[in-house]
C-alpha positions in Angstrom: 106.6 9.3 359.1 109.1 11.0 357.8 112.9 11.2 357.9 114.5 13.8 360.1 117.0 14.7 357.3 118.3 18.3 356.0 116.4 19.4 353.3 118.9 21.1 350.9 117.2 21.3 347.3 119.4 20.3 344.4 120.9 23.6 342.8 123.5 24.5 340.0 124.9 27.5 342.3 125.5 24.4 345.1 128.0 22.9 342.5 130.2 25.9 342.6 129.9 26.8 345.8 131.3 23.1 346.8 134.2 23.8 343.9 135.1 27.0 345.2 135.5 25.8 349.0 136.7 22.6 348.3 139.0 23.1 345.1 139.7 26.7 345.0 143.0 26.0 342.8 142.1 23.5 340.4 142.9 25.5 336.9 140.4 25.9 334.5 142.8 26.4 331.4 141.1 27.6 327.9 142.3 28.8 324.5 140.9 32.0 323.8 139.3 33.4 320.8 142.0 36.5 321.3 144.6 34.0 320.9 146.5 33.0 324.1 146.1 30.2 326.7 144.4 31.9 329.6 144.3 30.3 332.9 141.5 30.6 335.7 140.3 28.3 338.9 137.5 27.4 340.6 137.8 30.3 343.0 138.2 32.8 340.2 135.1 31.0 338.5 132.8 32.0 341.6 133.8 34.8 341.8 133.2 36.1 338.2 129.9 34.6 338.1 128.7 36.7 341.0 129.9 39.5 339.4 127.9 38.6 336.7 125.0 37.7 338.9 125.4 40.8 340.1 125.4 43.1 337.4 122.1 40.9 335.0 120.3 42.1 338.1 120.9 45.5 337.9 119.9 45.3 334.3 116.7 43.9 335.3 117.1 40.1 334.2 114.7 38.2 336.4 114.3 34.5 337.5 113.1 32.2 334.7 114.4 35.2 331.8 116.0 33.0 329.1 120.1 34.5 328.7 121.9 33.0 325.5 125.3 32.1 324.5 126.7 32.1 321.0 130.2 30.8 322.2 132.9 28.0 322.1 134.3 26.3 325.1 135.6 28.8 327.8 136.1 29.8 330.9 133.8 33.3 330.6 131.6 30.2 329.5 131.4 28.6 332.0 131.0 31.8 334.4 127.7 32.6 332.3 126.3 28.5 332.8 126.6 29.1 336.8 125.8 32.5 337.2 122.3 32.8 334.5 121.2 29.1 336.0 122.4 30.1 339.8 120.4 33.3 339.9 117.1 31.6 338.5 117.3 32.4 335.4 117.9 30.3 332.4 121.4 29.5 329.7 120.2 29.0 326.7 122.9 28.0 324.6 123.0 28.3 320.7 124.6 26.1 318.1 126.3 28.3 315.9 126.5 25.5 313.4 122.8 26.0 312.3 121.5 28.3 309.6 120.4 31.8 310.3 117.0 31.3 309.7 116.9 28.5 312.4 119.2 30.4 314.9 116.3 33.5 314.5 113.4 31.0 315.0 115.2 29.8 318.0 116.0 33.1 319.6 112.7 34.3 318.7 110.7 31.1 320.4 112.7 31.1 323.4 112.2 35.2 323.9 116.1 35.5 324.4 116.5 38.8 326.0 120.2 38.8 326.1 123.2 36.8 323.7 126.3 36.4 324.7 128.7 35.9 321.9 132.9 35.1 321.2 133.7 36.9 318.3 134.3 34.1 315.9 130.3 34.7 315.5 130.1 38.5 315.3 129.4 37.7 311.1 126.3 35.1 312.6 125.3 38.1 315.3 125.1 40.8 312.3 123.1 38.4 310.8 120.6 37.4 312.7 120.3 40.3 315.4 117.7 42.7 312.9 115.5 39.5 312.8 115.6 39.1 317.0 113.6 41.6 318.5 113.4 40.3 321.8 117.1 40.4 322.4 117.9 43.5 324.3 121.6 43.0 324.9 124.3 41.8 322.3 127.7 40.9 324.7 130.9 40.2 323.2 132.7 37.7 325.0 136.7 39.5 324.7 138.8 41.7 326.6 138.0 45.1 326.4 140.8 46.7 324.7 139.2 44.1 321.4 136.1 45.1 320.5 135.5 45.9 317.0 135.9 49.2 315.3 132.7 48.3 313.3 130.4 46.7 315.8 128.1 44.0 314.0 125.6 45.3 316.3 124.2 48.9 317.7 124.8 49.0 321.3 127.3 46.1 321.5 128.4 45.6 325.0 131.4 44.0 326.4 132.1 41.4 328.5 134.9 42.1 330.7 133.3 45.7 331.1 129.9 44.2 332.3 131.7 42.5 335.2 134.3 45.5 336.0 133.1 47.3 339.0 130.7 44.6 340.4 130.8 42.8 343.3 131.8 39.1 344.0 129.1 39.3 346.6 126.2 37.4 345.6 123.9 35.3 347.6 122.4 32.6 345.2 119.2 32.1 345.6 117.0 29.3 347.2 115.2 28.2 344.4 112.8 25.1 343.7 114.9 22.6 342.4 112.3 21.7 340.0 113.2 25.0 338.7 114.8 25.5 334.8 118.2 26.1 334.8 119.1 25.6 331.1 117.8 25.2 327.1 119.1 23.5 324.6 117.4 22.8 321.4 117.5 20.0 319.0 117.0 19.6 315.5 117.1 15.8 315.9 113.5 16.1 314.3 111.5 17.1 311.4 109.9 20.5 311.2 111.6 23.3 313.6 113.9 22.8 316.3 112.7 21.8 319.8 113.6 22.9 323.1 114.8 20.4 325.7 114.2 22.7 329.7 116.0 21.1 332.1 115.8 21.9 335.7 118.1 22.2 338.7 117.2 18.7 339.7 117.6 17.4 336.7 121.0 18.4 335.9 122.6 17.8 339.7 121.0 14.4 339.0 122.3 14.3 335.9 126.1 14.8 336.7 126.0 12.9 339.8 124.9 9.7 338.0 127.6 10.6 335.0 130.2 10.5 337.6 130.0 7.0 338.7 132.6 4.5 338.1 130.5 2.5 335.2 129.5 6.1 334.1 132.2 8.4 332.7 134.4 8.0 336.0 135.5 11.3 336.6 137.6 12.3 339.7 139.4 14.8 341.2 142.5 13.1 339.2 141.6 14.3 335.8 142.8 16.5 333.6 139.0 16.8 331.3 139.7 18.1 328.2 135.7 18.6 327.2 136.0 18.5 323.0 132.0 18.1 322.7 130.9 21.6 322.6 129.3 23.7 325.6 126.6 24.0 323.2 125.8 20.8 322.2 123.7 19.7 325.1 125.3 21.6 327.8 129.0 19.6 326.5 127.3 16.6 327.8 126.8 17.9 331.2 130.9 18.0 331.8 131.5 21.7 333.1 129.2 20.5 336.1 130.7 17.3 336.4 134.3 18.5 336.9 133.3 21.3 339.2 131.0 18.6 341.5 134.7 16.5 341.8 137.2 18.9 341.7 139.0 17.9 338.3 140.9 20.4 336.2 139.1 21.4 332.7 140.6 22.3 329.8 139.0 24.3 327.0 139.7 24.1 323.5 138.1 27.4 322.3 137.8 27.2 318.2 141.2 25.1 318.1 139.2 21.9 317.0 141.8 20.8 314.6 143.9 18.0 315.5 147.1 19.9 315.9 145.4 22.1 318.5 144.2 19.5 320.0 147.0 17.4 320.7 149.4 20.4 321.1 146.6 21.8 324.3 146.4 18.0 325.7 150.5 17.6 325.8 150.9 20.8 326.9 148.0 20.8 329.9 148.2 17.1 330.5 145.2 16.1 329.3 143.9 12.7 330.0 140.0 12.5 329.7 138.3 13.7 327.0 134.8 13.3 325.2 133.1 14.4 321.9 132.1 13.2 318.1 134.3 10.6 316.4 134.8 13.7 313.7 136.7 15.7 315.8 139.0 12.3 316.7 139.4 11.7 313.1 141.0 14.4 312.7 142.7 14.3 315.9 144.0 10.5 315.5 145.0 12.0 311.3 147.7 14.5 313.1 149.1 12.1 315.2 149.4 9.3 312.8 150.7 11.6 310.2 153.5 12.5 312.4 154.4 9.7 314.3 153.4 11.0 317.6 152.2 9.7 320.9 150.3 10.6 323.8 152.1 11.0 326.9 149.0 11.3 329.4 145.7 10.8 327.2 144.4 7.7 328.3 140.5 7.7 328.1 137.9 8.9 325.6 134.0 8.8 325.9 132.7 8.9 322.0 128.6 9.5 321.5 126.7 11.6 319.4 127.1 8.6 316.7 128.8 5.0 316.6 132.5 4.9 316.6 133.8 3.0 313.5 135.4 0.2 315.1 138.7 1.0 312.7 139.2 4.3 314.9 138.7 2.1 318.0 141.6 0.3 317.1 143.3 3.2 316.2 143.2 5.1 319.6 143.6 1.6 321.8 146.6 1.3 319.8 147.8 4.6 320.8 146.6 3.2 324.5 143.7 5.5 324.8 141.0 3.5 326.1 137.2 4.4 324.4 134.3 4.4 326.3 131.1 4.2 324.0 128.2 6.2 325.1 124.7 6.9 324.0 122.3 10.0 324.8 120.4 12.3 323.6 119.4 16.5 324.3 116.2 15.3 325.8 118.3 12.9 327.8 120.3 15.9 329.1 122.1 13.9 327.4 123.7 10.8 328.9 121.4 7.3 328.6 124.2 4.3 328.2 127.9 4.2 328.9 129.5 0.9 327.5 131.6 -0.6 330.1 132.6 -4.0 330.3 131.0 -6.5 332.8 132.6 -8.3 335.2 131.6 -11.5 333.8 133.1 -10.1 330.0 136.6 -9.8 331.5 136.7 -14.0 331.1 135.7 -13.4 327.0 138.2 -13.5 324.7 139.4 -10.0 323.3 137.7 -10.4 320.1 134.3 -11.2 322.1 134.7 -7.9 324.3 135.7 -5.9 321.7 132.0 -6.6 320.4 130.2 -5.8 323.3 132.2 -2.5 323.3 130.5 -1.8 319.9 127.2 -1.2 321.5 125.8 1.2 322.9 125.9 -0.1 326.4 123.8 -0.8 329.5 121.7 2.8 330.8 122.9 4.5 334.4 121.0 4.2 337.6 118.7 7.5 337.0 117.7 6.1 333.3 115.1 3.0 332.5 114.8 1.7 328.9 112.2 -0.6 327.2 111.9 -1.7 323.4 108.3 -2.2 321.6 106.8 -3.1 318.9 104.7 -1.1 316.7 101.2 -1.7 319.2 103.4 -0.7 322.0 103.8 -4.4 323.4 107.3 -5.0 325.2 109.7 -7.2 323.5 112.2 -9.3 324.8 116.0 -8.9 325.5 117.6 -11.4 323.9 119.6 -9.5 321.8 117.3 -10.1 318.7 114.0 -8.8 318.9 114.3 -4.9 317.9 111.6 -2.0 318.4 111.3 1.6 319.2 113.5 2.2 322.3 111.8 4.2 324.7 113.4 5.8 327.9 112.1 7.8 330.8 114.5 8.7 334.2 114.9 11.5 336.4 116.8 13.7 333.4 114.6 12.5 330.7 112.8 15.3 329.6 108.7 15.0 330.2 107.4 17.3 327.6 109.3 19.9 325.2 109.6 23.4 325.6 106.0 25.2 324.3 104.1 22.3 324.1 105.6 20.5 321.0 106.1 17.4 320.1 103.8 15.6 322.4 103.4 12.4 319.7 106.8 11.8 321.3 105.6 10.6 324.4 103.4 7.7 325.5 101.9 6.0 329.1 102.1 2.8 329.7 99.7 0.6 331.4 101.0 1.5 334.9 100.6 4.9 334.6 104.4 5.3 333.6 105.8 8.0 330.9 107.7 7.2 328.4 109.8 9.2 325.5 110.2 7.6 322.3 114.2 8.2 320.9 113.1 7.7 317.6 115.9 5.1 317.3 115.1 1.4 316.7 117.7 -1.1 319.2 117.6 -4.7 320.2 118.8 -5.6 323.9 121.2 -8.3 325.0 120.4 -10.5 327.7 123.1 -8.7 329.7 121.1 -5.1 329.6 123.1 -3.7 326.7 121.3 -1.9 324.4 122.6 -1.6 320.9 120.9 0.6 318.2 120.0 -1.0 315.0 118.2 1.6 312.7 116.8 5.1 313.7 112.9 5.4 313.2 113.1 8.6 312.0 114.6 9.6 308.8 117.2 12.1 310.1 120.9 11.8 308.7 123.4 12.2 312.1 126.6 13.6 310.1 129.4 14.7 312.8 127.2 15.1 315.7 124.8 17.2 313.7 121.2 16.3 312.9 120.2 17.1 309.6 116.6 16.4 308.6 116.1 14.5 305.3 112.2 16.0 305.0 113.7 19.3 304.8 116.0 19.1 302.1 113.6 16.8 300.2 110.7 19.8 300.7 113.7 22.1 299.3 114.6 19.5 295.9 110.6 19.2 295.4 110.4 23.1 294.9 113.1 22.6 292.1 111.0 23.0 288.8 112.9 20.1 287.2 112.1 17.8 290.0 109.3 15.3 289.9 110.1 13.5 293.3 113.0 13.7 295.5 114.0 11.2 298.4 116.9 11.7 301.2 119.0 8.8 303.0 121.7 8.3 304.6 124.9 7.0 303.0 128.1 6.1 304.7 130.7 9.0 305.0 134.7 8.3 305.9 135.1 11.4 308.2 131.3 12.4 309.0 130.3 9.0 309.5 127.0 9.9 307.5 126.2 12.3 305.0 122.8 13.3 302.7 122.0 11.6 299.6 119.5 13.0 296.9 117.7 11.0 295.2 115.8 12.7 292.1 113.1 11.7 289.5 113.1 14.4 286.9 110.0 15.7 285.1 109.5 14.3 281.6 111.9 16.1 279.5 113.1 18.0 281.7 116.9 18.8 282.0 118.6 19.1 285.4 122.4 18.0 286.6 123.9 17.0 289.6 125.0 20.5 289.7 122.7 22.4 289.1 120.8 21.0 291.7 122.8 21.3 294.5 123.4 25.0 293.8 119.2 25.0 294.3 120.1 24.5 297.9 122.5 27.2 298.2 120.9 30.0 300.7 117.9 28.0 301.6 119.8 25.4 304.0 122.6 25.5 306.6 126.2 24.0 304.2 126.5 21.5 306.3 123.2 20.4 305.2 123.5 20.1 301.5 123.8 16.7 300.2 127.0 15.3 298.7 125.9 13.8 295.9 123.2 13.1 293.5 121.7 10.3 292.0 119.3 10.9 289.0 116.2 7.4 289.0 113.2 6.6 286.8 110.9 5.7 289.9 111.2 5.5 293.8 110.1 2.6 295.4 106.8 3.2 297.2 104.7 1.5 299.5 100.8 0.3 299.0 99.8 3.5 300.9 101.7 5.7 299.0 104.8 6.2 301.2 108.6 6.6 299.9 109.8 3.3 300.5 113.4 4.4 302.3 114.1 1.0 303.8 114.3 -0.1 300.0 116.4 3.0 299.0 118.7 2.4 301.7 119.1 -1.4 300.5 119.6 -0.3 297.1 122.0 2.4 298.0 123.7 0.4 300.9 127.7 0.5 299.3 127.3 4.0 297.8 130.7 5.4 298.1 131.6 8.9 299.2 134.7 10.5 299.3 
């Protein structure tokens, strides 16, 4: 037997439409790439984005047709996230931060048929566009009256022009819930990026569980400044999560530095944010260096890496609580939030402010486990550490194309499981702190960064006999590439020299700092680089 319940399958478009009826007013405030503070609402939003609707179906977009965005935080951003997912197709957004080579392979796998882009990344667009031949649009995301006098692209449209003229009647469609709604990719992993497809279920899920009070806590009362970019796994699912409560959103734009920053959270009253502890580095460096305050920020959630505990302190001094949080782009991305227990209020300060260094305990929605290398459980007891695997109703069950399937495992009940790649002991309590990462990827401000790749790109050096990546401890990136280099016999190579090698063949940001020149690397009986050892040996390297 059944129960005699509405059926009302979980859709993006349903978000909106419960904003636009129940918080028509709440602003949605963002700094434009032409320069000025523009200011939207919820209504407003709806309304755009069934213009837009409106007007990729006269072009001929149809349901499950992969749209793209090239853009920072923004209001015509978040028009394209609910009107692409809300008519069936699918937002795929780009990181802009990647090399051009990676951003073609990613347009090109996902058969991107139309890019929206701000114009910051017109230079990227010219770029890459004569590489992307599935792409039949190029739209720049700025008023009208600012498009370029030398287009970086034949046939470049324009936003504000696509909408003019259409109507804000738009029926959204009844769609499976189980439908896909957005793609991101991640480069969390060796080899090409992979694509995370979330669905409609997925993502409702997603920001319903985020919102809960041992979750982010979002209401209707907060001014959400999301830092974390709409790119970086749909800005951690936030743009939906505001809408579903009603709370204002502000949006940064490209003003990332910390003077923008703090100047948009004073001015907008700002007091929720979330995003990379880079970006509060440099936030916490402005405020320090001039004495300031903050007169309504009060709560920050920090992922995408740990949070030194020195900038902790920093912000709590400035009364802004943190809220440590761990996910992942196949997680959509949320997994943990670390929230004090009840039964931690009775520790002393010193006590809580360790449990506030982990990673925390995982949402209702998200199920964790820790193995050892034959798969067996381990205990929680805050010692014992293995593979942490997670599966939950936003956990993603295979990647886009069929990639990566070594990722994923069954247990003995039948159950699915993803592996993070990220090695983590549990407390007795249920919080889950990671200890290593498995895989030999370099996290430096939010960004993944694989260390095969740049060692496959010092190996083609001539003067290079071996080469080995790790990780080394950064002050503002938290962690940055090291090279490690046996030269040929006789052979003459500097620091230099060989970091200019890297120069066109891999994203900046990717290059290592530094190098170190050895006479062996540390190898295992089977051969293997022995990167445990190099980072032992290399634990106190210092960068600057």
């Amino acid at each position: 037997m059944q129960g005699l319940m509405m059926h009302m399958p979980l859709l993006i478009s349903s978000i909106l439409d419960h904003a636009e009826r129940h918080h028509p007013h709440v602003e949605v405030v963002s700094r434009r790439t032409e320069g000025d503070i523009h200011r939207s609402n919820y209504a407003t939003i709806a309304k755009r984005a069934r213009q837009l609707a409106n007007k990729l179906t006269s072009e001929g977009v149809k349901k499950g047709e992969n749209i793209a965005t090239l853009a920072w935080n923004g209001y015509r951003h978040v028009e394209i996230y609910y009107a692409v997912s809300g008519m069936g197709a699918v937002v795929h957004t780009l990181n802009p931060r990647l090399f051009p080579e990676q951003l073609v392979y990613i347009i090109n796998h996902a058969k991107d048929t139309t890019v929206f882009f701000d114009s910051t990344f017109a230079p990227l667009v010219k770029a890459v566009a004569p590489a992307c031949p599935t792409v039949k649009r190029w739209v720049l995301m700025c008023d009208s009256d600012r498009m370029p006098a030398d287009p970086p692209v034949a046939g470049l449209l324009n936003y504000e022009d696509f909408l003019k003229g259409q109507s804000d009647e738009f029926v959204w469609p009844q769609l499976d819930e189980q439908d896909a709604s957005s793609l991101c990719y991640t480069s969390g992993t060796t080899g090409n990026p992979k694509g995370a497809l979330y669905s409609h279920r997925s993502t409702v899920l997603h920001a319903m569980g985020a919102c809960m009070p041992d979750a982010l806590g979002i209401s209707s009362r907060d001014a959400v400044m999301p830092v974390v970019p709409m790119f970086h796994v749909n800005a951690w699912g936030l743009p939906y999560i505001a809408a579903m409560v009603g709370a204002k959103m502000v949006m940064p734009g490209a003003g990332m530095d910390g003077e923008s920053l703090y100047r948009l959270m004073e001015d907008e009253k700002v007091n929720f944010s979330a995003g990379v502890p880079t970006v509060w580095l440099g936030l916490l460096n402005y405020v320090q260096q001039n004495k300031l305050k903050f007169s309504t920020f009060r709560h920050t959630v920090i992922g995408g890496s740990a949070c030194p505990p020195a900038m902790i302190k920093a912000l709590n001094d400035l009364d802004v609580q943190v809220v440590h949080a761990w996910g992942m782009t196949e997680l959509s991305p949320l997994g943990t939030v670390c929230r004090l227990n009840a039964d931690h209020l009775e520790l002393p300060l010193e006590k809580q402010r360790e449990v506030l260094l982990r990673q925390g305990k995982v949402i209702y929605g998200v199920d964790m486990r820790i193995v050892n290398d034959d798969g067996e459980d381990l205990p929680w007891d805050g010692n014992a550490f293995g593979d942490l695997l997670v599966r939950g109703h936003w956990v993603i069950n295979a990647y886009y194309g069929g990639e990566g399937e070594k990722a994923f495992s069954t247990d003995k009940e039948g159950k699915r499981w993803f592996s993070t790649g990220d090695v983590s002991k549990i407390h007795p309590d249920g919080y889950m702190q990671i200890t290593d990462r498995s895989k030999d990827v370099i996290k430096s401000g939010g960004e993944w960064i694989s260390s095969i790749d740049l060692e496959n790109v010092a190996m083609a050096h001539p003067a290079v006999h071996e080469a080995a990546v790790i990780a080394v401890r950064h002050p503002k990136w938290d962690e940055r590439p090291l090279l490690i280099v046996v030269k040929k016999p006789g052979a003459e190579l500097t620091a230099k020299e060989m970091l200019h090698f890297y120069e066109g063949k891999v994203a900046k940001m990717s290059i290592p700092d530094a190098v170190e020149f050895v006479d062996e690397i540390p190898h295992t009986a089977t051969g293997k680089i022995q990167k445990l050892k190099l980072r032992e040996l290399f634990k106190d390297y210092q960068l600057t």
